[in-house]
PDB file of N, H, CA, C and O in Angstrom:
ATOM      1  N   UNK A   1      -8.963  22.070 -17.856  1.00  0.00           N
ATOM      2  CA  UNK A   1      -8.925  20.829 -17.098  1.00  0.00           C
ATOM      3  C   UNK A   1      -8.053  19.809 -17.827  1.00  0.00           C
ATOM      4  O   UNK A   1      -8.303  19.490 -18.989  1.00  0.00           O
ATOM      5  N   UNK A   2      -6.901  19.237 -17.054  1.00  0.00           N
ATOM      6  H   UNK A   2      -6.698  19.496 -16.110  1.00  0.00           H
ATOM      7  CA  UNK A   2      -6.193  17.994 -17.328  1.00  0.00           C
ATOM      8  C   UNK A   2      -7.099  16.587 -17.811  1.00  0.00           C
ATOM      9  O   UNK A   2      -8.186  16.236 -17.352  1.00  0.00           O
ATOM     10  N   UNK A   3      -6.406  16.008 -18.728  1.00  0.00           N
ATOM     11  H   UNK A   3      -5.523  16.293 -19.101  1.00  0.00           H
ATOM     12  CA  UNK A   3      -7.254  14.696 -19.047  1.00  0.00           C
ATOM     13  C   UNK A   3      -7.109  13.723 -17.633  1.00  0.00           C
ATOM     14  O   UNK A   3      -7.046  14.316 -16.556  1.00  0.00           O
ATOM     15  N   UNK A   4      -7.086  13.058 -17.642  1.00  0.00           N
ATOM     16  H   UNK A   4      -7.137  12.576 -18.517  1.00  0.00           H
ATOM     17  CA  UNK A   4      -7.120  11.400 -16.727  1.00  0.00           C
ATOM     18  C   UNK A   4      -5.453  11.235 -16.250  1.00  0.00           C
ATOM     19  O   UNK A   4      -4.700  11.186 -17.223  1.00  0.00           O
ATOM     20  N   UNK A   5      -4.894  11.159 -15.145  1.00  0.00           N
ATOM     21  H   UNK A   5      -5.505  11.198 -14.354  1.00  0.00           H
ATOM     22  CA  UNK A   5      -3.538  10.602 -15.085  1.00  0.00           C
ATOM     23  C   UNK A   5      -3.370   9.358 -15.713  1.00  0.00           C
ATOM     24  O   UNK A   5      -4.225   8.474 -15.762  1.00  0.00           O
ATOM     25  N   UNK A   6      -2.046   9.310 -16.274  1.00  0.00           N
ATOM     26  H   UNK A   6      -1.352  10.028 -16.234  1.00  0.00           H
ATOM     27  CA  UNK A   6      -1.955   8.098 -17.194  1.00  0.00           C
ATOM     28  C   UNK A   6      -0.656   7.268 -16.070  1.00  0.00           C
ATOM     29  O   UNK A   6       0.283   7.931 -15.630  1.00  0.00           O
ATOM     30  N   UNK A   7      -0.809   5.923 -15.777  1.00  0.00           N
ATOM     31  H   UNK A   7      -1.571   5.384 -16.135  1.00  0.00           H
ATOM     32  CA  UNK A   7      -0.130   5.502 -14.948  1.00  0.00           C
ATOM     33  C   UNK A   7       1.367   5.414 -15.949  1.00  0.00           C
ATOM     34  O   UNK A   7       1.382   5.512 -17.176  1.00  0.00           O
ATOM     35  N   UNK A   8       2.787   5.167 -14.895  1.00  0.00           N
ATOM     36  H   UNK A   8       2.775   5.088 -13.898  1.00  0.00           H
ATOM     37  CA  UNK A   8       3.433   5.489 -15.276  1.00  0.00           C
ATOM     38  C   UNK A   8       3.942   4.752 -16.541  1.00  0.00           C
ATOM     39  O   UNK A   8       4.762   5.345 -17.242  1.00  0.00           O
ATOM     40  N   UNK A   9       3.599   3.723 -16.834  1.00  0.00           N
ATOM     41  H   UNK A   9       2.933   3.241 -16.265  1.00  0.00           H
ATOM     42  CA  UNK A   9       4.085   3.123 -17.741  1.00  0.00           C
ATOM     43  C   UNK A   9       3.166   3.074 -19.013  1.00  0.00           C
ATOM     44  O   UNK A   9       3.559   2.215 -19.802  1.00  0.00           O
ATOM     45  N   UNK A  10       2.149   3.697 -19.396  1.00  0.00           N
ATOM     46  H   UNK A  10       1.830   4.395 -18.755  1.00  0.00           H
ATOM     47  CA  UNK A  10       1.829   4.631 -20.252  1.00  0.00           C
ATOM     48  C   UNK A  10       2.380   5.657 -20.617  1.00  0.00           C
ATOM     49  O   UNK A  10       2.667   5.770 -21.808  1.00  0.00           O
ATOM     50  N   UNK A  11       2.767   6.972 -19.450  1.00  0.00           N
ATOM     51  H   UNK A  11       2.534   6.880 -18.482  1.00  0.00           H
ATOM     52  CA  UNK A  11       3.524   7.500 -19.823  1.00  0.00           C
ATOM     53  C   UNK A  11       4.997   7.603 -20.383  1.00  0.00           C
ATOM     54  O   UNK A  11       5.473   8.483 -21.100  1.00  0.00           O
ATOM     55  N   UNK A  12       5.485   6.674 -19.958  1.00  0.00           N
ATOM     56  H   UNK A  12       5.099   5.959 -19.376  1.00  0.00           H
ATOM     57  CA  UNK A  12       6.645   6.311 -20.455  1.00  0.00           C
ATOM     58  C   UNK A  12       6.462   5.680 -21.947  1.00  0.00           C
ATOM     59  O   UNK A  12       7.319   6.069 -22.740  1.00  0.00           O
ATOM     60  N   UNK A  13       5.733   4.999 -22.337  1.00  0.00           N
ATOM     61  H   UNK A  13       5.036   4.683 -21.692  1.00  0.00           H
ATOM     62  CA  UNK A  13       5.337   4.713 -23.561  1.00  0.00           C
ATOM     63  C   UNK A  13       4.987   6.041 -24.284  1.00  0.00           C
ATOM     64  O   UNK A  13       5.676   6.456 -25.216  1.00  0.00           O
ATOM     65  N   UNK A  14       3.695   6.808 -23.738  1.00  0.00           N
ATOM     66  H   UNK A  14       3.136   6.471 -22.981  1.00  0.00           H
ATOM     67  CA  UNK A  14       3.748   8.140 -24.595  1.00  0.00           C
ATOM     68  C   UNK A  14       5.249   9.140 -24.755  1.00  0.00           C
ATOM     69  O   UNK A  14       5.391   9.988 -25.636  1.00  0.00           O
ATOM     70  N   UNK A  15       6.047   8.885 -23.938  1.00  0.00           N
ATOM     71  H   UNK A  15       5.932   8.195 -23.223  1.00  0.00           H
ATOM     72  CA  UNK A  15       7.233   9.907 -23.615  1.00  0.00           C
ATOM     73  C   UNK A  15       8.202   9.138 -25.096  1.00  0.00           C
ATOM     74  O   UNK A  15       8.767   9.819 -25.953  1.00  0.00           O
ATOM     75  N   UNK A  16       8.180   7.887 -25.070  1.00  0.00           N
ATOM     76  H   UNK A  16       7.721   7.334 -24.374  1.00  0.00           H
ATOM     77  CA  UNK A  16       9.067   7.310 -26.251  1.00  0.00           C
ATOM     78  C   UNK A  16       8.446   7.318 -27.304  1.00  0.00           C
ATOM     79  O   UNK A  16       8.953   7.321 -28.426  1.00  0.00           O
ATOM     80  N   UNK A  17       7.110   7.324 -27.002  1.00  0.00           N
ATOM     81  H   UNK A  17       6.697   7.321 -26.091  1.00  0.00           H
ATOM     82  CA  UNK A  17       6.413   7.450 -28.910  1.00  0.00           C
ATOM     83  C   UNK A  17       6.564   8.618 -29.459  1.00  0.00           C
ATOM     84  O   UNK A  17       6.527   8.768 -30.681  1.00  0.00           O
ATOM     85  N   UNK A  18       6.708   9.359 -28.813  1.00  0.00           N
ATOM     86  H   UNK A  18       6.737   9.237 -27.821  1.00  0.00           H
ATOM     87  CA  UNK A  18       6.731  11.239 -29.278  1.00  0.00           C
ATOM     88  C   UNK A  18       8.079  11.505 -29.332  1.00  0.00           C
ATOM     89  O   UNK A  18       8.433  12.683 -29.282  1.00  0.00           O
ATOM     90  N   UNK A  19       9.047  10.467 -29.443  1.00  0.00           N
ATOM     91  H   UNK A  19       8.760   9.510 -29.483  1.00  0.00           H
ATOM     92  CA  UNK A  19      10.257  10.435 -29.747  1.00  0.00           C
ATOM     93  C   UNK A  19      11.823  11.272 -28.625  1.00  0.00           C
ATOM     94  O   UNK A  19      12.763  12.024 -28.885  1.00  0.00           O
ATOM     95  N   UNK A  20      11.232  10.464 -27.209  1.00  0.00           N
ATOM     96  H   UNK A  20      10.469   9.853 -26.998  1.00  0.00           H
ATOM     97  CA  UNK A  20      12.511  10.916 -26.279  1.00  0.00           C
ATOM     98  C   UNK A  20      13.465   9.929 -26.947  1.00  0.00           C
ATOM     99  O   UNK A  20      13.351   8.839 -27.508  1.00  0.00           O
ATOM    100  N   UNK A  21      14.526  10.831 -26.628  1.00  0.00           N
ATOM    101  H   UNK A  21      14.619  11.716 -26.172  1.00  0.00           H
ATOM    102  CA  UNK A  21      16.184  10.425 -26.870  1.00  0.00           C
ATOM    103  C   UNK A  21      16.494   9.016 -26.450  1.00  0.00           C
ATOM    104  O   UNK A  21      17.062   8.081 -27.015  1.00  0.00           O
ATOM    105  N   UNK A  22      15.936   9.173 -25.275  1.00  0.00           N
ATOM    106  H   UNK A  22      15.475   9.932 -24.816  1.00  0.00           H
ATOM    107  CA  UNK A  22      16.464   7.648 -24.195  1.00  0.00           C
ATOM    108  C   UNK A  22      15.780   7.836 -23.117  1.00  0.00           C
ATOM    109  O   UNK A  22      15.263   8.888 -22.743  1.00  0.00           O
ATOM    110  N   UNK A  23      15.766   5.946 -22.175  1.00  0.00           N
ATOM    111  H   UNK A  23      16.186   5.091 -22.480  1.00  0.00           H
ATOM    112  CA  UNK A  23      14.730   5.663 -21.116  1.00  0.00           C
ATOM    113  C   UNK A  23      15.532   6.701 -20.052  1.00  0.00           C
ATOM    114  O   UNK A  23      14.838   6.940 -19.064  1.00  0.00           O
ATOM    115  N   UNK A  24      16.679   7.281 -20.049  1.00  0.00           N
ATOM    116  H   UNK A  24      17.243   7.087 -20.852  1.00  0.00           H
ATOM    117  CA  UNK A  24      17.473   7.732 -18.915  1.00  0.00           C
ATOM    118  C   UNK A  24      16.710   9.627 -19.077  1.00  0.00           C
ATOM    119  O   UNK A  24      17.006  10.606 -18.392  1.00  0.00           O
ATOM    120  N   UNK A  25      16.042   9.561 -19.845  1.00  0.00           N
ATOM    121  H   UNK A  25      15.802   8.766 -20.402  1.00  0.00           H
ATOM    122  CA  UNK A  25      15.648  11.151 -20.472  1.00  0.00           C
ATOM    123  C   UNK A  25      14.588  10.924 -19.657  1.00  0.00           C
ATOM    124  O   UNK A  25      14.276  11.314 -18.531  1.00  0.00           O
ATOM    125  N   UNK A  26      14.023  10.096 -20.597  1.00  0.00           N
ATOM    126  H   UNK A  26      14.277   9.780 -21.511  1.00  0.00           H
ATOM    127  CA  UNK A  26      12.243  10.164 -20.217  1.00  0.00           C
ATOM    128  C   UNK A  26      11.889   9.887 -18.460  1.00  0.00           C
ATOM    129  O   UNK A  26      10.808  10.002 -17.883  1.00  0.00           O
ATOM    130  N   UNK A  27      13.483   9.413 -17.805  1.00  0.00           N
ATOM    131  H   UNK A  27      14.361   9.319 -18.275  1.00  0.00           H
ATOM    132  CA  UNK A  27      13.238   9.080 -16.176  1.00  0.00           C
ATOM    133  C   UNK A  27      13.642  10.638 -15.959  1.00  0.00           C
ATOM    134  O   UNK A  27      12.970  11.090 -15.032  1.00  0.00           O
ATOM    135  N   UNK A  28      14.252  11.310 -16.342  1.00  0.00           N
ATOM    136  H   UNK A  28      14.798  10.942 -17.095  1.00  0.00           H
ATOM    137  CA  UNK A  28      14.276  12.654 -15.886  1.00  0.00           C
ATOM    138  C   UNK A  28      13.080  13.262 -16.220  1.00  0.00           C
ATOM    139  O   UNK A  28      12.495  13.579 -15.184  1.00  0.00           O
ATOM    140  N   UNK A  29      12.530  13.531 -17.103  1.00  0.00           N
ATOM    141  H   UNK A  29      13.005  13.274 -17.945  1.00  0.00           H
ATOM    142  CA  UNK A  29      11.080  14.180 -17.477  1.00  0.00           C
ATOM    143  C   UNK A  29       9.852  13.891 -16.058  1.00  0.00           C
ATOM    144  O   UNK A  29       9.106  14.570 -15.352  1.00  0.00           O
ATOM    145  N   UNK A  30      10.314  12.191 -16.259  1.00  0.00           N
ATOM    146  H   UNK A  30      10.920  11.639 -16.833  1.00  0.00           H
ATOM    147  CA  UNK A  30       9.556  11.745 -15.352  1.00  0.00           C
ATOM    148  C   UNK A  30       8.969  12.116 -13.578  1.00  0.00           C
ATOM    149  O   UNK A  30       7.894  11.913 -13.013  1.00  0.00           O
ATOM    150  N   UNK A  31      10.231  12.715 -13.146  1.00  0.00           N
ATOM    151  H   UNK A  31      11.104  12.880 -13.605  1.00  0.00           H
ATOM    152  CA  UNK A  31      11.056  12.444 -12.268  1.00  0.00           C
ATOM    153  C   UNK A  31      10.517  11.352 -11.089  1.00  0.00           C
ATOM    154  O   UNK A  31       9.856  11.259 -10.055  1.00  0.00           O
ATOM    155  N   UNK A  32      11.193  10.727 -11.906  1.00  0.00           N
ATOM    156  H   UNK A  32      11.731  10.803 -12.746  1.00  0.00           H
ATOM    157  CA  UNK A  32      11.320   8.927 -11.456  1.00  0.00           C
ATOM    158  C   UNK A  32      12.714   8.396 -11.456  1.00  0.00           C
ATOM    159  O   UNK A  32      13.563   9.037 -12.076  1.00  0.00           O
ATOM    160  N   UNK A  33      13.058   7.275 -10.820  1.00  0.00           N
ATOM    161  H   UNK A  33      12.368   6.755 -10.317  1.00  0.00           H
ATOM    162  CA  UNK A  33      14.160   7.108 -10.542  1.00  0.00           C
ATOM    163  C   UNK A  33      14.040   5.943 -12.067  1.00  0.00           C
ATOM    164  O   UNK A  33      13.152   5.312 -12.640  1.00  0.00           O
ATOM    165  N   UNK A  34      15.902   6.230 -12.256  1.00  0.00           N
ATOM    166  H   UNK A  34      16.624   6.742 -11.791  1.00  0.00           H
ATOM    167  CA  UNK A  34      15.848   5.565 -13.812  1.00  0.00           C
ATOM    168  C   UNK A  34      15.684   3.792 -13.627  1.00  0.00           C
ATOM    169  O   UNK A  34      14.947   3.199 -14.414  1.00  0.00           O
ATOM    170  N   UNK A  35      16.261   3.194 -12.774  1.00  0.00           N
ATOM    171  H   UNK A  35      16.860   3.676 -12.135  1.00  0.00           H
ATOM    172  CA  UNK A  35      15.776   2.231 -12.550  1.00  0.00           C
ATOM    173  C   UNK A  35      14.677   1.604 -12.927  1.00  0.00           C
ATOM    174  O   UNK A  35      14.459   0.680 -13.709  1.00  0.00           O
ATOM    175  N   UNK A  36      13.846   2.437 -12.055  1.00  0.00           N
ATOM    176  H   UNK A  36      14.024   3.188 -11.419  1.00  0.00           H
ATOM    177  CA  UNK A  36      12.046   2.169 -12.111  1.00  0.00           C
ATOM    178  C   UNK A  36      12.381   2.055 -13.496  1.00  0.00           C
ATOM    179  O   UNK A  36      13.012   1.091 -13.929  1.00  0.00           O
ATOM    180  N   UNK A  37      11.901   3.197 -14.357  1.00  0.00           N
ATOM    181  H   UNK A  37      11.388   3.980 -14.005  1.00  0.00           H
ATOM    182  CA  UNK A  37      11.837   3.468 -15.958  1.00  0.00           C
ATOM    183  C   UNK A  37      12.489   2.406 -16.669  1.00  0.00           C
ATOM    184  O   UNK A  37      11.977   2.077 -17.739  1.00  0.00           O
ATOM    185  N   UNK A  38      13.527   1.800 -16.279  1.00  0.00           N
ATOM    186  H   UNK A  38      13.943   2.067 -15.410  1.00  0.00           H
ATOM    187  CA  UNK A  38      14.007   0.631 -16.719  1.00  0.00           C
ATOM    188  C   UNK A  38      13.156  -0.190 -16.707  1.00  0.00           C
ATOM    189  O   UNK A  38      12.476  -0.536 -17.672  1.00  0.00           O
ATOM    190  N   UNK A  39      13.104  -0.559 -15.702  1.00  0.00           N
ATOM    191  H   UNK A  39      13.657  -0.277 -14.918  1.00  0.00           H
ATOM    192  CA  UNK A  39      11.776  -1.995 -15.430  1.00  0.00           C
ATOM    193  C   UNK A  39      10.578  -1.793 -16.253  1.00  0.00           C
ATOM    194  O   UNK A  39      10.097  -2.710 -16.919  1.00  0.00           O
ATOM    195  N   UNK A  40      10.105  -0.647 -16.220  1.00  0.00           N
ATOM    196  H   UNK A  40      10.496   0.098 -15.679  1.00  0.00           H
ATOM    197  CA  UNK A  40       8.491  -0.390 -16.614  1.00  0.00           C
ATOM    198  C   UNK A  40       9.173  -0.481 -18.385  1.00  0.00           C
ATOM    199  O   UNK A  40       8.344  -0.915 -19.186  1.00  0.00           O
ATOM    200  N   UNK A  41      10.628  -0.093 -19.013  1.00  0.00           N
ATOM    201  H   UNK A  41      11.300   0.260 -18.363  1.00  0.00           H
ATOM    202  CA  UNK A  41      10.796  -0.067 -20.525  1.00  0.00           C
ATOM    203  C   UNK A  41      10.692  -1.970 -20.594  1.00  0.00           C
ATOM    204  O   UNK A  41       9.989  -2.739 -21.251  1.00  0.00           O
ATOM    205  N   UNK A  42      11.610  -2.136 -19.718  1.00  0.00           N
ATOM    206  H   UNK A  42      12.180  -1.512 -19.184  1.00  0.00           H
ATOM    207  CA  UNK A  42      11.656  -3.884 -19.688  1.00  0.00           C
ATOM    208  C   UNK A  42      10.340  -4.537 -20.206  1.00  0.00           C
ATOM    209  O   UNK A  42      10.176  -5.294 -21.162  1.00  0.00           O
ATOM    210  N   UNK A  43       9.305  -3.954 -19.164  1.00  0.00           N
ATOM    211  H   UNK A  43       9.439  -3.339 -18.387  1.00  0.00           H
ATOM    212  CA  UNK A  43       8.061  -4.607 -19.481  1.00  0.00           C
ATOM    213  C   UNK A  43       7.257  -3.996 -20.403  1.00  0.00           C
ATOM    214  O   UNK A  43       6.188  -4.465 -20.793  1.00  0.00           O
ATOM    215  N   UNK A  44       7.935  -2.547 -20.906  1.00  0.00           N
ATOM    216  H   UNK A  44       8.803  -2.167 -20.589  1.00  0.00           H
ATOM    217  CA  UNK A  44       6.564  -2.906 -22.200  1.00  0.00           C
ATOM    218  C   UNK A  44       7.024  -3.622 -23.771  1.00  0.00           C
ATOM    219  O   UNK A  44       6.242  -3.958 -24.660  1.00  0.00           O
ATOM    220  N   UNK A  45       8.721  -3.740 -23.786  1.00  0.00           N
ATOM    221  H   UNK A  45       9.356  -3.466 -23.063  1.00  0.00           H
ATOM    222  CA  UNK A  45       8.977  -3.943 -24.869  1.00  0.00           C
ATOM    223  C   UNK A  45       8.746  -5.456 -24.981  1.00  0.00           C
ATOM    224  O   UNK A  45       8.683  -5.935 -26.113  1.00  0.00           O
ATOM    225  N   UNK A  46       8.539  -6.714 -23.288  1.00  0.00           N
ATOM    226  H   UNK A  46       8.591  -6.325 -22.369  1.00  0.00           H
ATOM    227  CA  UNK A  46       8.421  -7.976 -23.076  1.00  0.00           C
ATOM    228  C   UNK A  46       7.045  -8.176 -23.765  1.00  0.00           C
ATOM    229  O   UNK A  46       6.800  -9.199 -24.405  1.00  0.00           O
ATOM    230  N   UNK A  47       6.120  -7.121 -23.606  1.00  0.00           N
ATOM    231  H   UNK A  47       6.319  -6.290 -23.087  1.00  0.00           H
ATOM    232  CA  UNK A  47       4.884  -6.975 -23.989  1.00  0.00           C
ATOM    233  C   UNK A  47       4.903  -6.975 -24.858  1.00  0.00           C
ATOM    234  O   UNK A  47       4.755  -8.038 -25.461  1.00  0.00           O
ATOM    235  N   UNK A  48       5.128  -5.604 -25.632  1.00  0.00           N
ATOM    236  H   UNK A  48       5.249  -4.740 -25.143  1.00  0.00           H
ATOM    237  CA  UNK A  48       5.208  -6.066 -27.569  1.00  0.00           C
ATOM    238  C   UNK A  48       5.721  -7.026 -28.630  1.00  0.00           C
ATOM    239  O   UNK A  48       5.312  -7.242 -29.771  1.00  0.00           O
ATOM    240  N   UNK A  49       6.827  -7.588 -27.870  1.00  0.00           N
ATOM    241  H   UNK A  49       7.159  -7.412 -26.944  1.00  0.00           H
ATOM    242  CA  UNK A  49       7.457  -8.403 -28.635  1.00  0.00           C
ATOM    243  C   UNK A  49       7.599  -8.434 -30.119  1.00  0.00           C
ATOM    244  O   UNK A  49       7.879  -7.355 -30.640  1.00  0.00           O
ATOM    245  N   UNK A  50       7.485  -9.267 -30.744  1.00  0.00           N
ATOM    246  H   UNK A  50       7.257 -10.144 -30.321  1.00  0.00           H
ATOM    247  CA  UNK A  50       8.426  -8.695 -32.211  1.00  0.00           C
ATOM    248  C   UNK A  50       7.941  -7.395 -32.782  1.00  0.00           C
ATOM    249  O   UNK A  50       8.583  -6.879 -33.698  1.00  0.00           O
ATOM    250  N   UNK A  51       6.583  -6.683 -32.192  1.00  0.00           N
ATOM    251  H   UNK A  51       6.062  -7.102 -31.448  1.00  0.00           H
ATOM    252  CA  UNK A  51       6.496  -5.660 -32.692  1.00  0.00           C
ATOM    253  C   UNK A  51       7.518  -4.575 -31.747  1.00  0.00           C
ATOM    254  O   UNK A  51       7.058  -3.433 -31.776  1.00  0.00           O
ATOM    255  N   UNK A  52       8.384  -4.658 -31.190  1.00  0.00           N
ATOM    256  H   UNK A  52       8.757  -5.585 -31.166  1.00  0.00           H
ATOM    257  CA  UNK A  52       9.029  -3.614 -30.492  1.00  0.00           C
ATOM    258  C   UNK A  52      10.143  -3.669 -31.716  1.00  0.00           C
ATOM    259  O   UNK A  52      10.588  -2.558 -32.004  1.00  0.00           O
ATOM    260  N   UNK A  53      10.477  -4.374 -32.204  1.00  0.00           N
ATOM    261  H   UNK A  53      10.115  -5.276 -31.971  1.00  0.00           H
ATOM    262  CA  UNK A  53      11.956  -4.760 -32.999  1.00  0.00           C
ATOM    263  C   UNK A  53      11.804  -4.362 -34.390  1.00  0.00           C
ATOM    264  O   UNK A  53      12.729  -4.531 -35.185  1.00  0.00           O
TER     265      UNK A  53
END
C-alpha cells in the first residue's frame, strides 16, 4: 500500500530535495506542465526565504 498523496507542491519540494537537476525535470517526472512547476517553485522558495539562499 502507497502512503498518502502528497499535493503537488510537496512533491515538487520532495523531487528537489532528493536532488532533481532542475524545476523543468521535476515538471517532466511530474507530468505537469512546467509552468505550473514554476509557480508552485515560485512559491515555495517565497516561503522559505533566506533559508532557500
Amino acid at each position: 500500500m502507497k502512503g498518502p498523496r502528497l499535493a503537488p507542491i510537496d512533491k515538487l519540494a520532495e523531487h528537489m530535495a532528493n536532488g532533481c537537476p532542475s524545476v523543468i525535470e521535476a515538471a517532466h517526472r511530474m507530468r505537469l506542465p512546467i509552468q505550473d512547476v514554476e509557480r508552485l517553485w515560485t512559491r515555495i522558495i517565497r516561503r522559505l526565504g533566506k533559508q532557500a539562499r
